[in-house]
C-alpha positions as CSV (number, residue, x, y, z in Angstrom):
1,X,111.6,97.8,100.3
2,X,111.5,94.7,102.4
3,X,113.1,92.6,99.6
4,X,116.6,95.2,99.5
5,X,116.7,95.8,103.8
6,X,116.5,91.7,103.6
7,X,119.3,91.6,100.8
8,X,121.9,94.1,102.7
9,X,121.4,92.3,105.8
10,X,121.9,88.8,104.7
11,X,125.2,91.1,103.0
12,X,126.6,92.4,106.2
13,X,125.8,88.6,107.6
14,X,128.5,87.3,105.2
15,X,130.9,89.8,105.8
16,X,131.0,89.1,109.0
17,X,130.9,85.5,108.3
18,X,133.6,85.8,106.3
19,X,136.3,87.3,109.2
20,X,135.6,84.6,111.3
21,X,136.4,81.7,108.5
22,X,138.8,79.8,109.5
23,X,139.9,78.8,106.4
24,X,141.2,81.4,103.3
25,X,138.4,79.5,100.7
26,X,135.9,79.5,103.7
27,X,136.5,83.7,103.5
28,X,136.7,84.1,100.1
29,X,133.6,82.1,99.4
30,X,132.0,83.9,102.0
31,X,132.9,87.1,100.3
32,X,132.1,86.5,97.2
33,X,128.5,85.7,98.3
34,X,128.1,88.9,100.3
35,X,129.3,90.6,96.7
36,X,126.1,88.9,95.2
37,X,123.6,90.1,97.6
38,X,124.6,93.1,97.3
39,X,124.6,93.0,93.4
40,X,120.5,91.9,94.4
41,X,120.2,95.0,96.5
42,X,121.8,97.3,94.0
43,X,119.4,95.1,91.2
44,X,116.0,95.8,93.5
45,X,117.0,99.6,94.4
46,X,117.3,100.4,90.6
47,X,113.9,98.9,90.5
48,X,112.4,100.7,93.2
49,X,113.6,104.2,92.1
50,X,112.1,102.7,88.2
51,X,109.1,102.1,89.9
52,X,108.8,105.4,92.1
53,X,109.6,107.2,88.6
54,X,107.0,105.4,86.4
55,X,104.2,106.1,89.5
56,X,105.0,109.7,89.2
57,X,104.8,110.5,85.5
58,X,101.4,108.0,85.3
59,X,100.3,110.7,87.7
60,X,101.5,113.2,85.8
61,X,99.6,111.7,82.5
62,X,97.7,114.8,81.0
63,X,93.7,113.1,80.9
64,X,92.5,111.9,77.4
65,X,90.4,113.9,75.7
């Protein structure tokens, strides 16, 4: 969970980055990497709720007989 709370932030960080550019490529550069960490966090949420999912049905697992 660490992993995606680190990826939104460093997300939010560009963003904010990105208003105070003082150039239009400085922005959009800025921008564009905000888009890719939060592509990561999207990425590592899928894989946490896959994880959460695979815990739960190996739980689940009638016993062998």
């Amino acid at each position: 969970m660490q992993q995606l709370e680190e990826y939104v932030a460093q997300a939010q960080d560009c963003r904010k980055a990105a208003q105070l550019a003082s150039t239009f490529a400085e922005q959009e550069r800025l921008y564009q990497m905000a888009e890719h960490w939060e592509q990561l966090a999207r990425q590592r949420a899928a894989y946490l709720h896959l994880e959460s999912i695979l815990a739960e049905l190996l739980e689940n697992k009638p016993s062998a007989p």
